[in-house]
BAKE-339315 format. One line per 4 residues: number of its first residue (from 1); their letters; for each residue z, x, y of C-alpha. Coordinates in steps of 0.05 Angstrom, whole numbers. Layout:
! BAKE-339315
NUM	a	Z,X,Y | ...
END
This chain:
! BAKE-339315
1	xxxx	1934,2459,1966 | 1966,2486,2030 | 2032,2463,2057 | 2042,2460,2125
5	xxxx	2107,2464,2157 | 2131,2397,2181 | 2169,2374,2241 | 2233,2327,2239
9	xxxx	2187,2273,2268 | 2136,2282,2207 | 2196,2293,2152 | 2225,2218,2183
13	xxxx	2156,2187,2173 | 2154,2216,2108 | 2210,2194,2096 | 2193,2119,2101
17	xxxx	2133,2131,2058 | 2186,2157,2003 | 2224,2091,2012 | 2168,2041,2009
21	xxxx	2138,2080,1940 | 2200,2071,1911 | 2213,1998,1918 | 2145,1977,1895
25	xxxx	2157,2033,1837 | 2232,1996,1814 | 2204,1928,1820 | 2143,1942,1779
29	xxxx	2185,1979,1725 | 2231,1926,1719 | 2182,1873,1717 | 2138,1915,1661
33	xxxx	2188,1918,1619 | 2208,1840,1621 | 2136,1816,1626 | 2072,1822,1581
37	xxxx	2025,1872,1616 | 1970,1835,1604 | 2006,1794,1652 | 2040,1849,1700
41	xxxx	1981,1881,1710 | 1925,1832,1734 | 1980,1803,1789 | 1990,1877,1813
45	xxxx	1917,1877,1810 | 1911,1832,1871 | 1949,1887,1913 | 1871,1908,1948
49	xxxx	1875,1831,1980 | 1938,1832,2008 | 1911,1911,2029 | 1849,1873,2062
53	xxxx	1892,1824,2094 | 1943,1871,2124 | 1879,1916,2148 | 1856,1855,2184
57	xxxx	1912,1832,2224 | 1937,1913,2237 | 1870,1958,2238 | 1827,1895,2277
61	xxxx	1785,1880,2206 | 1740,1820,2199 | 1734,1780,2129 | 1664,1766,2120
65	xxxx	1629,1717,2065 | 1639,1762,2013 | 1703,1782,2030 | 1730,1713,2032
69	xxxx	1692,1695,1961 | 1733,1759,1933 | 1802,1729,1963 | 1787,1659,1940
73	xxxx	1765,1685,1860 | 1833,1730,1865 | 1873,1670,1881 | 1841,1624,1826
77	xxxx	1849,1679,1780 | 1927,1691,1787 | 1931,1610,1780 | 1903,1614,1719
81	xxxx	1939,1670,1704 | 2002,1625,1714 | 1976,1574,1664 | 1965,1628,1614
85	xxxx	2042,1656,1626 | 2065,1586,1609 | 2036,1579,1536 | 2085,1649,1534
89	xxxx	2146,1619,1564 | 2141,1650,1624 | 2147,1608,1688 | 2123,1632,1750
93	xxxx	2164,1595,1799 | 2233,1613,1756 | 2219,1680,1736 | 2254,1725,1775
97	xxxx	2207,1788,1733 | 2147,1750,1764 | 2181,1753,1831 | 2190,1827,1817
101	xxxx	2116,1836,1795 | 2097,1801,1864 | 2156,1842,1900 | 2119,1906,1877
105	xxxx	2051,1879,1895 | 2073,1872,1973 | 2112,1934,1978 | 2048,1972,1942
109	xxxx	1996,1943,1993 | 2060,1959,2044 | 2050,2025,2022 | 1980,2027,2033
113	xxxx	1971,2007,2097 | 2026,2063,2118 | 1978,2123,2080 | 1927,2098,2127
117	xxxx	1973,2099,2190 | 1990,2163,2161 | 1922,2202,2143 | 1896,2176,2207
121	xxxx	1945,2192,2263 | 1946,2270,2238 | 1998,2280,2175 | 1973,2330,2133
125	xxxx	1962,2300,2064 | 2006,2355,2028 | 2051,2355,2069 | 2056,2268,2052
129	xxxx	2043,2288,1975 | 2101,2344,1969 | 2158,2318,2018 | 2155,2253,1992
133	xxxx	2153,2266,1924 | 2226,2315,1936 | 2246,2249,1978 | 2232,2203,1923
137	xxxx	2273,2256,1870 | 2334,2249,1915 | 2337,2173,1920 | 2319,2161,1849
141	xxxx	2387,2210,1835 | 2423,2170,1884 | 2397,2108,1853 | 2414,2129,1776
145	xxxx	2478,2152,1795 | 2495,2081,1822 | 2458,2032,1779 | 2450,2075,1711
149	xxxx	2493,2125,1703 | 2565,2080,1701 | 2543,2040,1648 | 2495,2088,1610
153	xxxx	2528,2076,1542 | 2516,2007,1543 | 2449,2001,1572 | 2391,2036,1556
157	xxxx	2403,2103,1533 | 2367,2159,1569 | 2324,2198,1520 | 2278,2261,1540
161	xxxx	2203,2247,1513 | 2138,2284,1537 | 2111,2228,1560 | 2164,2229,1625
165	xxxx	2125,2294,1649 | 2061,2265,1633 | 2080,2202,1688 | 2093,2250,1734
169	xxxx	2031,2303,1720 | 1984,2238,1720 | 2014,2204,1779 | 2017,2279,1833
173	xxxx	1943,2280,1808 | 1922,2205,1829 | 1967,2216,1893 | 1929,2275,1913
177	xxxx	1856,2258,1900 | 1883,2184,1943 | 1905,2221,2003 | 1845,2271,1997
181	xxxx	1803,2200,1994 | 1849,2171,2059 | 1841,2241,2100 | 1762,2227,2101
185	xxxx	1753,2207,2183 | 1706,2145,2151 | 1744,2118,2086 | 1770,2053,2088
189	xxxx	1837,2030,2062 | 1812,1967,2035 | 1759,2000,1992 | 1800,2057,1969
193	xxxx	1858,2003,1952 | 1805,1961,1911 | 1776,2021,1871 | 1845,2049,1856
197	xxxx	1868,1979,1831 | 1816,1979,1783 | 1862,2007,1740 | 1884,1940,1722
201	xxxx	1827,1947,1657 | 1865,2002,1626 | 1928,1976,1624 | 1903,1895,1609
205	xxxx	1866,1943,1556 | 1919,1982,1529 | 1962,1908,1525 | 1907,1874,1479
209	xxxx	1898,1938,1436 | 1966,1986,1429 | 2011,1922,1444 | 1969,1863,1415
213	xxxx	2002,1822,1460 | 1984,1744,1464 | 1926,1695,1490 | 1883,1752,1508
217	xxxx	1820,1714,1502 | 1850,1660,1564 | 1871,1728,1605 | 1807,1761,1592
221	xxxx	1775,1708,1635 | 1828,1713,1694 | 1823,1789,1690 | 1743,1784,1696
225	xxxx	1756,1730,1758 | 1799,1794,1793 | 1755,1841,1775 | 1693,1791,1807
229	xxxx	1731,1786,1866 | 1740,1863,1871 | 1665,1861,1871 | 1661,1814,1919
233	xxxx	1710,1857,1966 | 1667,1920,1958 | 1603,1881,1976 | 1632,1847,2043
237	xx	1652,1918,2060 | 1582,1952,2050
END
Protein backbone atom coordinates (compact mmCIF):
# COMPACT_ATOMS: atom_id res chain seq x y z
CA UNK A 1 0.00 0.00 0.00
CA UNK A 2 2.97 2.37 -0.24
CA UNK A 3 2.97 5.48 -2.35
CA UNK A 4 5.90 6.54 -3.88
CA UNK A 5 6.61 9.96 -4.80
CA UNK A 6 6.25 10.53 -8.49
CA UNK A 7 8.08 12.58 -11.03
CA UNK A 8 6.43 15.05 -13.60
CA UNK A 9 7.35 12.49 -16.25
CA UNK A 10 5.37 9.63 -14.25
CA UNK A 11 2.33 12.16 -13.15
CA UNK A 12 2.10 12.90 -17.39
CA UNK A 13 1.97 9.18 -18.08
CA UNK A 14 -0.46 8.84 -15.47
CA UNK A 15 -2.08 11.17 -16.68
CA UNK A 16 -2.93 9.54 -20.07
CA UNK A 17 -3.93 6.40 -18.22
CA UNK A 18 -6.61 8.82 -16.40
CA UNK A 19 -7.85 9.87 -19.87
CA UNK A 20 -8.16 6.62 -21.66
CA UNK A 21 -10.19 5.04 -18.30
CA UNK A 22 -12.44 7.66 -18.61
CA UNK A 23 -13.56 7.47 -22.18
CA UNK A 24 -14.11 3.75 -22.19
CA UNK A 25 -15.92 4.54 -18.60
CA UNK A 26 -18.53 7.46 -20.44
CA UNK A 27 -19.07 5.38 -23.38
CA UNK A 28 -19.93 2.26 -21.53
CA UNK A 29 -22.25 4.24 -19.09
CA UNK A 30 -24.04 5.80 -21.74
CA UNK A 31 -24.41 2.78 -23.74
CA UNK A 32 -25.67 0.72 -20.41
CA UNK A 33 -28.15 2.79 -19.86
CA UNK A 34 -29.67 2.81 -23.57
CA UNK A 35 -28.94 -0.87 -24.21
CA UNK A 36 -30.08 -4.23 -22.57
CA UNK A 37 -27.09 -5.60 -20.60
CA UNK A 38 -27.58 -8.77 -21.61
CA UNK A 39 -26.52 -7.12 -24.71
CA UNK A 40 -23.84 -4.44 -23.42
CA UNK A 41 -22.11 -6.80 -21.70
CA UNK A 42 -21.17 -9.85 -23.94
CA UNK A 43 -19.86 -7.07 -26.73
CA UNK A 44 -17.60 -5.52 -23.92
CA UNK A 45 -16.87 -9.04 -23.26
CA UNK A 46 -14.79 -9.35 -26.47
CA UNK A 47 -12.44 -6.52 -25.09
CA UNK A 48 -9.53 -9.68 -24.20
CA UNK A 49 -9.43 -10.12 -28.34
CA UNK A 50 -8.92 -6.89 -29.33
CA UNK A 51 -6.28 -7.06 -25.95
CA UNK A 52 -4.68 -10.20 -27.82
CA UNK A 53 -4.58 -8.44 -31.01
CA UNK A 54 -3.09 -5.17 -29.86
CA UNK A 55 -0.42 -7.50 -27.75
CA UNK A 56 0.46 -9.03 -31.07
CA UNK A 57 1.17 -6.25 -33.30
CA UNK A 58 2.86 -4.03 -30.06
CA UNK A 59 4.51 -6.68 -27.54
CA UNK A 60 5.73 -9.14 -30.79
CA UNK A 61 2.76 -11.94 -29.80
CA UNK A 62 1.97 -14.86 -32.02
CA UNK A 63 -1.81 -16.18 -32.43
CA UNK A 64 -1.59 -19.79 -32.36
CA UNK A 65 -4.50 -22.52 -33.25
CA UNK A 66 -6.20 -21.94 -30.28
CA UNK A 67 -5.91 -18.52 -30.22
CA UNK A 68 -7.29 -18.04 -33.59
CA UNK A 69 -10.38 -20.65 -32.73
CA UNK A 70 -11.06 -18.17 -29.63
CA UNK A 71 -11.06 -14.99 -32.07
CA UNK A 72 -13.13 -16.72 -34.67
CA UNK A 73 -16.02 -18.15 -31.81
CA UNK A 74 -15.89 -14.31 -30.40
CA UNK A 75 -16.67 -13.00 -33.75
CA UNK A 76 -19.56 -15.55 -34.49
CA UNK A 77 -20.78 -14.88 -31.21
CA UNK A 78 -21.24 -10.94 -31.37
CA UNK A 79 -23.00 -11.77 -34.95
CA UNK A 80 -25.34 -13.57 -33.37
CA UNK A 81 -25.50 -11.32 -30.82
CA UNK A 82 -26.60 -8.75 -33.55
CA UNK A 83 -29.39 -11.01 -34.69
CA UNK A 84 -30.62 -11.37 -31.17
CA UNK A 85 -30.53 -7.22 -30.75
CA UNK A 86 -32.82 -7.10 -33.78
CA UNK A 87 -35.85 -9.18 -32.46
CA UNK A 88 -35.36 -6.05 -29.61
CA UNK A 89 -35.25 -3.20 -32.03
CA UNK A 90 -31.94 -2.60 -31.78
CA UNK A 91 -29.87 -2.26 -34.93
CA UNK A 92 -26.34 -2.62 -34.88
CA UNK A 93 -25.24 -0.67 -37.84
CA UNK A 94 -27.77 2.48 -36.71
CA UNK A 95 -27.33 2.46 -33.17
CA UNK A 96 -25.23 4.99 -32.13
CA UNK A 97 -25.44 3.14 -28.09
CA UNK A 98 -23.95 0.07 -29.96
CA UNK A 99 -21.27 2.29 -31.40
CA UNK A 100 -20.76 3.47 -27.83
CA UNK A 101 -20.71 -0.14 -26.42
CA UNK A 102 -17.94 -0.88 -29.18
CA UNK A 103 -16.31 2.74 -28.48
CA UNK A 104 -15.84 1.53 -24.84
CA UNK A 105 -14.64 -1.89 -25.90
CA UNK A 106 -11.51 -0.22 -27.87
CA UNK A 107 -10.68 2.41 -25.49
CA UNK A 108 -10.88 -0.54 -22.56
CA UNK A 109 -8.40 -2.90 -24.47
CA UNK A 110 -6.61 0.75 -25.23
CA UNK A 111 -6.37 0.90 -21.71
CA UNK A 112 -4.96 -2.33 -21.26
CA UNK A 113 -2.28 -2.44 -23.36
CA UNK A 114 -1.08 1.01 -21.66
CA UNK A 115 -1.17 -0.91 -17.83
CA UNK A 116 1.15 -3.23 -19.44
CA UNK A 117 3.47 -0.47 -21.00
CA UNK A 118 3.04 0.85 -17.65
CA UNK A 119 3.74 -2.10 -14.99
CA UNK A 120 6.50 -3.12 -17.24
CA UNK A 121 8.71 -0.13 -17.97
CA UNK A 122 8.90 0.64 -13.93
CA UNK A 123 5.57 2.74 -12.68
CA UNK A 124 4.88 1.77 -9.39
CA UNK A 125 1.36 0.28 -9.32
CA UNK A 126 0.11 2.73 -6.49
CA UNK A 127 1.44 5.25 -7.63
CA UNK A 128 -0.91 4.30 -11.27
CA UNK A 129 -3.91 3.27 -8.79
CA UNK A 130 -3.92 6.66 -6.56
CA UNK A 131 -2.85 9.47 -9.16
CA UNK A 132 -5.07 8.35 -11.58
CA UNK A 133 -7.90 7.84 -9.65
CA UNK A 134 -7.44 12.01 -8.26
CA UNK A 135 -6.92 12.51 -12.19
CA UNK A 136 -10.02 10.88 -13.10
CA UNK A 137 -12.01 12.98 -10.00
CA UNK A 138 -10.88 16.20 -11.66
CA UNK A 139 -11.95 15.47 -15.23
CA UNK A 140 -15.20 13.87 -14.27
CA UNK A 141 -15.81 17.61 -12.29
CA UNK A 142 -14.73 19.27 -15.37
CA UNK A 143 -16.88 17.01 -17.38
CA UNK A 144 -20.19 17.43 -15.07
CA UNK A 145 -19.74 20.91 -14.86
CA UNK A 146 -19.93 21.11 -18.74
CA UNK A 147 -22.30 18.41 -19.86
CA UNK A 148 -24.53 17.97 -16.53
CA UNK A 149 -24.57 20.55 -14.44
CA UNK A 150 -26.34 23.44 -17.02
CA UNK A 151 -29.13 21.42 -17.64
CA UNK A 152 -29.42 19.42 -14.33
CA UNK A 153 -33.16 20.26 -13.83
CA UNK A 154 -34.10 18.89 -16.88
CA UNK A 155 -32.06 15.86 -17.19
CA UNK A 156 -31.48 13.36 -14.86
CA UNK A 157 -31.52 14.53 -11.46
CA UNK A 158 -28.48 13.78 -9.30
CA UNK A 159 -29.51 11.74 -6.26
CA UNK A 160 -26.93 10.46 -3.45
CA UNK A 161 -27.50 6.50 -2.95
CA UNK A 162 -24.98 4.00 -1.22
CA UNK A 163 -24.56 2.28 -4.03
CA UNK A 164 -22.25 5.37 -5.67
CA UNK A 165 -19.55 4.49 -2.85
CA UNK A 166 -19.99 0.92 -3.35
CA UNK A 167 -18.84 1.57 -7.44
CA UNK A 168 -16.08 3.13 -6.26
CA UNK A 169 -15.02 0.66 -3.10
CA UNK A 170 -15.57 -2.34 -5.65
CA UNK A 171 -13.83 -0.77 -8.59
CA UNK A 172 -10.15 0.72 -6.26
CA UNK A 173 -10.35 -3.06 -5.12
CA UNK A 174 -10.42 -4.77 -8.79
CA UNK A 175 -7.89 -1.91 -9.90
CA UNK A 176 -5.51 -2.89 -7.27
CA UNK A 177 -5.49 -6.71 -7.26
CA UNK A 178 -5.14 -5.91 -11.66
CA UNK A 179 -2.08 -3.91 -11.32
CA UNK A 180 -0.74 -6.21 -8.46
CA UNK A 181 -1.59 -9.11 -11.28
CA UNK A 182 0.33 -6.69 -14.20
CA UNK A 183 3.46 -5.91 -11.75
CA UNK A 184 4.23 -9.82 -11.82
CA UNK A 185 7.71 -9.78 -14.23
CA UNK A 186 5.79 -13.04 -16.07
CA UNK A 187 1.92 -12.10 -16.31
CA UNK A 188 0.56 -11.64 -19.52
CA UNK A 189 -1.86 -8.89 -20.60
CA UNK A 190 -3.83 -11.08 -22.72
CA UNK A 191 -4.56 -13.57 -20.01
CA UNK A 192 -5.15 -11.14 -17.30
CA UNK A 193 -7.52 -9.14 -19.84
CA UNK A 194 -9.48 -12.52 -20.55
CA UNK A 195 -9.88 -13.58 -16.82
CA UNK A 196 -10.92 -10.03 -15.80
CA UNK A 197 -13.55 -10.00 -18.70
CA UNK A 198 -15.08 -12.87 -17.38
CA UNK A 199 -17.13 -10.71 -15.58
CA UNK A 200 -19.37 -10.65 -18.49
CA UNK A 201 -21.47 -13.84 -16.47
CA UNK A 202 -22.41 -11.60 -13.66
CA UNK A 203 -23.73 -8.92 -15.30
CA UNK A 204 -25.47 -11.22 -18.49
CA UNK A 205 -26.59 -12.86 -15.01
CA UNK A 206 -27.84 -10.10 -13.10
CA UNK A 207 -29.81 -8.93 -16.75
CA UNK A 208 -31.80 -12.35 -16.95
CA UNK A 209 -32.52 -12.44 -13.13
CA UNK A 210 -32.86 -8.67 -11.37
CA UNK A 211 -33.82 -7.11 -14.91
CA UNK A 212 -35.63 -10.06 -16.70
CA UNK A 213 -34.70 -8.62 -19.69
CA UNK A 214 -35.64 -10.36 -23.15
CA UNK A 215 -34.60 -13.49 -25.45
CA UNK A 216 -32.29 -14.71 -22.86
CA UNK A 217 -32.39 -18.24 -23.98
CA UNK A 218 -30.91 -16.91 -27.88
CA UNK A 219 -28.16 -14.73 -25.74
CA UNK A 220 -27.40 -17.55 -23.50
CA UNK A 221 -25.96 -19.30 -26.48
CA UNK A 222 -23.85 -16.21 -27.80
CA UNK A 223 -22.66 -15.61 -24.22
CA UNK A 224 -21.48 -19.42 -23.99
CA UNK A 225 -19.76 -18.93 -27.72
CA UNK A 226 -17.58 -15.82 -25.82
CA UNK A 227 -17.05 -17.52 -22.99
CA UNK A 228 -15.70 -20.79 -25.43
CA UNK A 229 -13.57 -18.54 -27.07
CA UNK A 230 -12.15 -17.14 -23.75
CA UNK A 231 -11.29 -20.75 -23.23
CA UNK A 232 -9.85 -21.10 -26.27
CA UNK A 233 -7.60 -17.82 -25.59
CA UNK A 234 -6.33 -19.22 -22.26
CA UNK A 235 -5.40 -22.60 -23.88
CA UNK A 236 -3.31 -21.01 -26.95
CA UNK A 237 -1.55 -19.08 -24.22
CA UNK A 238 -0.56 -22.09 -21.92
Amino acid sequence: FYVPAADLRTHLFIFIKACIVLSSWLFAYFATKHLPITIAAPIKASQPILTLIGAMIIYGEILNLYQWIGVTLAIIAFILLSMSGKKEGINFRHNVWILFIVLATITGAMSGLYDKYLMSHGFHRMSVLVWYSYYQLALMAIISLIMWYPKRHKTTPFVWRNSIFFISLFLVCADFVYFYALSEPESMISIVSMVRRSSVVVSFTAGALIFREKNIKNKAIDLILVLLGMLFLYLGTK
